[in-house]
C-alpha positions in Angstrom: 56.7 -44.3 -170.7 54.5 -43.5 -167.8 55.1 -39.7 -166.8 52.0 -38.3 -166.1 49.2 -40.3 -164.6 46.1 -40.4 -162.8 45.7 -40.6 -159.4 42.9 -43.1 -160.0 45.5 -45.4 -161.8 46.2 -48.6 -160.5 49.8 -47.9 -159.8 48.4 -45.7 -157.0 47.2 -49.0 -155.3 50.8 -50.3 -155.0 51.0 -51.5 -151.1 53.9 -50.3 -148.8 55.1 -53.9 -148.4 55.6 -54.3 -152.0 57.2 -51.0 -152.6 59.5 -51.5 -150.0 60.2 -54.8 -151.1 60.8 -53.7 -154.9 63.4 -51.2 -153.1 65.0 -53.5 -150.8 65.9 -56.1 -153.8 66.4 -53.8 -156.5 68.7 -51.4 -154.3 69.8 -54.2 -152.0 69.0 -52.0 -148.9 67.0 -52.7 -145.5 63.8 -50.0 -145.6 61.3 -51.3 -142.8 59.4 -48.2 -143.4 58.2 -45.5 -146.6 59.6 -42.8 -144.1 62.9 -43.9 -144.7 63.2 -42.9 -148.3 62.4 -38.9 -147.8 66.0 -38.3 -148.3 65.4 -38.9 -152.1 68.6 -41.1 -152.1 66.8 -43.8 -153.2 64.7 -42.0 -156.2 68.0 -41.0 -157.7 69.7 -44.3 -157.4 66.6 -45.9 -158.7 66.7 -44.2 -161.9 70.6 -44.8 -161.8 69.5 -48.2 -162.6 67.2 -47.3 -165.2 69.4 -45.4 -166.5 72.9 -46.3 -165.9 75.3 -43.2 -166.0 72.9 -40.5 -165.9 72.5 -40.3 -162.5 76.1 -38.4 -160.9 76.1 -40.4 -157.8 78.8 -38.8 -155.8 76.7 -36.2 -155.1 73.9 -38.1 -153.9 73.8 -38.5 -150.2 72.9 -41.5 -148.5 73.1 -40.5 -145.0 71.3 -37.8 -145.7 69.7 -36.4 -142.3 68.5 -32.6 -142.4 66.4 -30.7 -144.8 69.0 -29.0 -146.3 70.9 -32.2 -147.3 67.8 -34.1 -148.2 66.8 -31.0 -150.7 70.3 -30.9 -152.5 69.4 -35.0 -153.7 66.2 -33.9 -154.8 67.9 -31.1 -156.8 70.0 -33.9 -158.3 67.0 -35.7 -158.7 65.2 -32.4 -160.2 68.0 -32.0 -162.7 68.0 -35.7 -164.2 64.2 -35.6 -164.6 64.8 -32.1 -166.9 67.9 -34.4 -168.7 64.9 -36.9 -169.1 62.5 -34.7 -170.2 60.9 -36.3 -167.2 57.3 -33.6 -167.0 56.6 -34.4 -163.0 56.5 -31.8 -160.5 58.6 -33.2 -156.7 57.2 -31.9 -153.9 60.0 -31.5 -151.7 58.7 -29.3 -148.9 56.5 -32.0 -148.4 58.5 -35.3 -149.5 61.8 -33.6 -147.0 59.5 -33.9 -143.7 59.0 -37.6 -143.8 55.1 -37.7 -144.1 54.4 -40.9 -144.8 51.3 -40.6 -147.8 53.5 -38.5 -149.7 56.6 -40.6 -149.7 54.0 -43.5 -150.4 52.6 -41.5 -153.5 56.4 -40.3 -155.2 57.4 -43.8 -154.7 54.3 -45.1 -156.3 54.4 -43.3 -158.8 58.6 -43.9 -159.7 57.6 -47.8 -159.2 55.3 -46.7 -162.2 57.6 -45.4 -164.4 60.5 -47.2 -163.9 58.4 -50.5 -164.6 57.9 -48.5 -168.0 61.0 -48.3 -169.1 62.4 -51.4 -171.1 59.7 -53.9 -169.5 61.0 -52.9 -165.8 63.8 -55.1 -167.0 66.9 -53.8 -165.2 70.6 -54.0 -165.9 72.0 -57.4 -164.3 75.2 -55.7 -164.4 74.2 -53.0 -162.1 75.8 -53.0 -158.9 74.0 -50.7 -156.4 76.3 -51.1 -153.4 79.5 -50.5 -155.5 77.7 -47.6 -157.2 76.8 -45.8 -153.5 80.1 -46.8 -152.1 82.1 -45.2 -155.2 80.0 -41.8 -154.7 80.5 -42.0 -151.0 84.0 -42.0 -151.3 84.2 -38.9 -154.2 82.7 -37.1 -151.1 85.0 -38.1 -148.3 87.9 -37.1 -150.5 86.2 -33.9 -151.2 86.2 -33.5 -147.5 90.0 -34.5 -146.7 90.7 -32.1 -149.4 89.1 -29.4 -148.1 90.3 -29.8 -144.5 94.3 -30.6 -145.8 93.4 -27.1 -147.1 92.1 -25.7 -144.1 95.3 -27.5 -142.1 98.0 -26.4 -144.7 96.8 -22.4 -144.4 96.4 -23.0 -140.4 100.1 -24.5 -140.4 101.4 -21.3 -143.0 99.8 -19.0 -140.5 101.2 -20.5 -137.6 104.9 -20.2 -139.1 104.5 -16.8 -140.0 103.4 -16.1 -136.3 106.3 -17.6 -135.3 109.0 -15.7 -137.4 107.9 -12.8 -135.5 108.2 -14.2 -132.3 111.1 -15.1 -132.6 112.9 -11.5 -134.1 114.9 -9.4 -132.2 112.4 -6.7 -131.3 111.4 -6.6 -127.9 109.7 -4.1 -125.2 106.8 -1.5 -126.1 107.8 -1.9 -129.7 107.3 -5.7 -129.8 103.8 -5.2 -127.6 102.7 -2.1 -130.4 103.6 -5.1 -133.7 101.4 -7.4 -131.6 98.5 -5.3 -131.3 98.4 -4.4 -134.3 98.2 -7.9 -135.4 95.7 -8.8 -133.4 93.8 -6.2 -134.4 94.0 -6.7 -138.1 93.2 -10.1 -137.9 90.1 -9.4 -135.9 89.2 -6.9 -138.6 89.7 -9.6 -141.4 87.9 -12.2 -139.8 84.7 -10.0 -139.2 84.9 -9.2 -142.6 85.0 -12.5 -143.8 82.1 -13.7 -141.4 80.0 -10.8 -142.6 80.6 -11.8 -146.2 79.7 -15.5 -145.8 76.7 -14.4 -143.8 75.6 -12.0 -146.1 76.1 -14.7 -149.0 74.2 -17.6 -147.5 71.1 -15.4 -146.4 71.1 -14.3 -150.1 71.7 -17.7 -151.4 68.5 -18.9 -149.4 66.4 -15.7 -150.2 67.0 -16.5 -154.0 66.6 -20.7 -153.3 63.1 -19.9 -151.5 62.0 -17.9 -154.3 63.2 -19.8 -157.0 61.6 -23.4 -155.2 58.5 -22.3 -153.0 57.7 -19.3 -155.1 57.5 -16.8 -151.4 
């Protein structure tokens, strides 16, 4: 299987028009330009359909729109080529902003190797719309989860609020039980923002080193 090759290889000659039409009616999507594959959506489904099952689709995302999102499919992507054994190096700073030779070059370069695997013969069993429509939906239930969640604890706060508005204790007393509620939630919440600040800048620090080596 092709891995490494030359830049003066032929598959390096590939046209846009023909990638795009190898990914249109392999993937059965609608890519008018190269551009439109910097997500790295389509790199991970395309070795889905090499090879079927290794690929964990739900977390690949298709509507992928920022950086942040587009890097987290090629780390999906990174991790499959290591499962591969797959010894090519993904420049996602520069694959991530869209610019159009590099996309060209990665895709070029995946026509390659995919046509290297079992003839380029693909699965005719493969469905790629059921397979992007099953992982969309793992990650909409992931989402209702999380905001049931979010609406279950909102709700338990909410009745607990109200037990106390509702007791007997009234005047300066009541006012003093108030404040002090108040007050300790405020304290709670800024702790809680300045632990999930302090956790994502660390998060990136170590993500920047780890991936862009500054």
């Amino acid at each position: 299987m092709a891995t490494n090759i030359g830049m003066m290889d032929s598959a390096y000659f590939v046209g846009r028009n023909e990638l795009l039409t190898w990914i249109n009616n392999r993937l059965q999507l609608h890519l008018s330009r190269i551009e439109e594959a910097a997500s790295g959506a389509v790199q991970c489904q395309m070795l889905d359909m090499t090879y079927p099952g290794v690929v964990p689709m739900h977390k690949v995302n298709f509507d992928a729109k920022t950086e942040y999102d587009m890097i987290q499919n090629y780390k999906v992507l990174q991790d499959v080529f290591n499962k591969l054994k797959i010894e090519k190096h993904i420049e996602v700073n520069k694959l991530v902003k869209g610019r159009p030779l590099d996309n060209l070059e990665f895709l070029q370069w995946l026509k390659r190797y995919c046509d290297s695997v079992n003839g380029g013969i693909m699965n005719e069993n493969y469905n790629p719309v059921e397979r992007r429509c099953k992982g969309g939906k793992e990650r909409s239930s992931r989402g209702s989860q999380k905001i049931s969640k979010s609406l279950q604890t909102n709700n338990m706060h909410n009745a607990g609020s109200g037990d106390i508005g509702h007791s007997k204790i009234s005047g300066p007393r009541q006012a003093k039980i108030y404040g002090a509620n108040s007050a300790q939630e405020v304290q709670a919440l800024s702790k809680e923002i300045s632990s999930s600040l302090w956790t994502f800048w660390r998060r990136r620090e170590i993500f920047t080193l780890q991936n862009y080596g500054i």
